[in-house]
N, C-alpha and C positions, 0 to 999 in steps of 0.2 A: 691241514687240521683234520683227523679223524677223530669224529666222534660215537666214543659207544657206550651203548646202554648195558649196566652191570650193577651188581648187586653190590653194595657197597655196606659197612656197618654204621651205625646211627654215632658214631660219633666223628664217621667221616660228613654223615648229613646236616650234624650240629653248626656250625658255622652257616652254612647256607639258609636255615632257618630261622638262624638268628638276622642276620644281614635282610632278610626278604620280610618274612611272615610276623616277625617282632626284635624288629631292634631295638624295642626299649628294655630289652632285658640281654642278661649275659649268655651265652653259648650253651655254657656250663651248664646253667638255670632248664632248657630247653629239653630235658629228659623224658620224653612223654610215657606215662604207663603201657607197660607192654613192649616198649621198644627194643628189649632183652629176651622176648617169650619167643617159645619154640620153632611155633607157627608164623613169627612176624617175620619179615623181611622188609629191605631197604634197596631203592634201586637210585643210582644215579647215572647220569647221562655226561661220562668224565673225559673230557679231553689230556691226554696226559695227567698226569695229578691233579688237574684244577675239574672240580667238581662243578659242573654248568646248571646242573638239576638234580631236583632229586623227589622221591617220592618212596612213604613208607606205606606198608602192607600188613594191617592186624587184623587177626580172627574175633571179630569183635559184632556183638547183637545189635541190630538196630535199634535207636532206641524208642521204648515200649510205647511209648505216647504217639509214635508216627504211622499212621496208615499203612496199613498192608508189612505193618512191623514183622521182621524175621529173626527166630532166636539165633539160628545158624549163617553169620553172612560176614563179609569182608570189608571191612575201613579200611577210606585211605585218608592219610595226613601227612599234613606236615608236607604236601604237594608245591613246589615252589622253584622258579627260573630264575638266576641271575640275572639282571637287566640289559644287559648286553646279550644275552640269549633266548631273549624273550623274543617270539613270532620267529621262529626257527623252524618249528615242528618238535623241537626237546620231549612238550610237555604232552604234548601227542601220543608221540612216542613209548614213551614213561608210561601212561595211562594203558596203552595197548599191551606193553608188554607184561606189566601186571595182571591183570585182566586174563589174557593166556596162561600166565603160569599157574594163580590159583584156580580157573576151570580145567586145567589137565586136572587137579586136584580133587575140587569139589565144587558144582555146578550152584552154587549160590550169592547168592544179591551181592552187590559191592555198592558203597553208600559211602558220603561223605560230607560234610559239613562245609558246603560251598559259601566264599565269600561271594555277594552277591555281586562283585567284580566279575568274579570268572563263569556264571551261571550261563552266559554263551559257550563257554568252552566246552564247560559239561555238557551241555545240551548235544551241539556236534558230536559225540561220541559216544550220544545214544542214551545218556542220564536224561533221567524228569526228575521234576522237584516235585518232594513230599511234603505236605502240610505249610506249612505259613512259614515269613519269613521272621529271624528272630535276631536279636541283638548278642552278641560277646564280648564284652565289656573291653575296651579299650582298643579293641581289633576292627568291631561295626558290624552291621546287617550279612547275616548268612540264612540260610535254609538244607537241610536234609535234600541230597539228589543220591537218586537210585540208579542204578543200572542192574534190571534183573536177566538170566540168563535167555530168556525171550528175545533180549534186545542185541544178541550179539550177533546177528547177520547185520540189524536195520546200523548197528555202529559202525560197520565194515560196508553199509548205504546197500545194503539188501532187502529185501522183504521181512518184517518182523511179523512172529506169532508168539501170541502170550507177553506182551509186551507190558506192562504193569504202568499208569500212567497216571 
């Protein structure tokens, strides 16, 4: 089994989304805005055709209500492992190499709407949680987690300065 991380298009990451992040809806349904914009991108982590993970990438503003809010910064969604490849390092992965691609790019915050499930994950790789945590209706309890460009030695377990907390 070789498995590699590649950019995939969001309707290869449709299905995967569905099955993990909400199966109570259809594939189809699961089009998130933006997921066609210029700037966005989609990575998955594909062993032969079978898509194990995957994780999308938009240019999208923090939102305004949250501390130390940025109008310039990068979402990620729709982040999500197969269960059979779950505690592999996929999701790890995924996350690192996003992270590199858009700071070759431009050097700004990357935030995302962590279910309060995964709030250790993020943390490991160097996100803090912003503001309180809040409800998404049928999905459950998430919070805003940041990762600002400060923190990307302390994610790779180096010294961080300017680290935003």
């Amino acid at each position: 089994m070789t498995i590699e991380i590649r950019q995939i298009s969001a309707v290869q990451a449709r299905p995967v989304r569905q099955r993990v992040l909400r199966p109570h809806q259809r594939a189809e349904e699961l089009v998130y805005p933006g997921d066609d914009d210029a700037d966005t991108f989609h990575l998955g982590a594909v062993d032969g055709d079978e898509v194990l993970a995957i994780l999308s990438m938009y240019r999208h503003a923090q939102p305004p209500s949250e501390p130390f809010a940025e109008p310039r910064a990068w979402r990620i969604r729709g982040m999500a492992s197969v269960p059979e490849a779950r505690g592999t390092g996929l999701g790890r992965r995924l996350v690192e190499e996003a992270r590199d691609l858009v700071w070759e790019v431009s050097p700004d915050p990357i935030w995302c709407n962590a279910r309060q499930s995964a709030f250790g994950f993020y943390e490991k790789l160097g996100f803090a949680i912003v503001g309180g945590v809040f409800e998404i209706e049928a999905i459950g309890p998430h919070a805003v987690m940041v990762l600002g460009v400060g923190s990307r030695q302390s994610a790779r377990g180096g010294p961080s300065v300017g680290n935003r907390q």
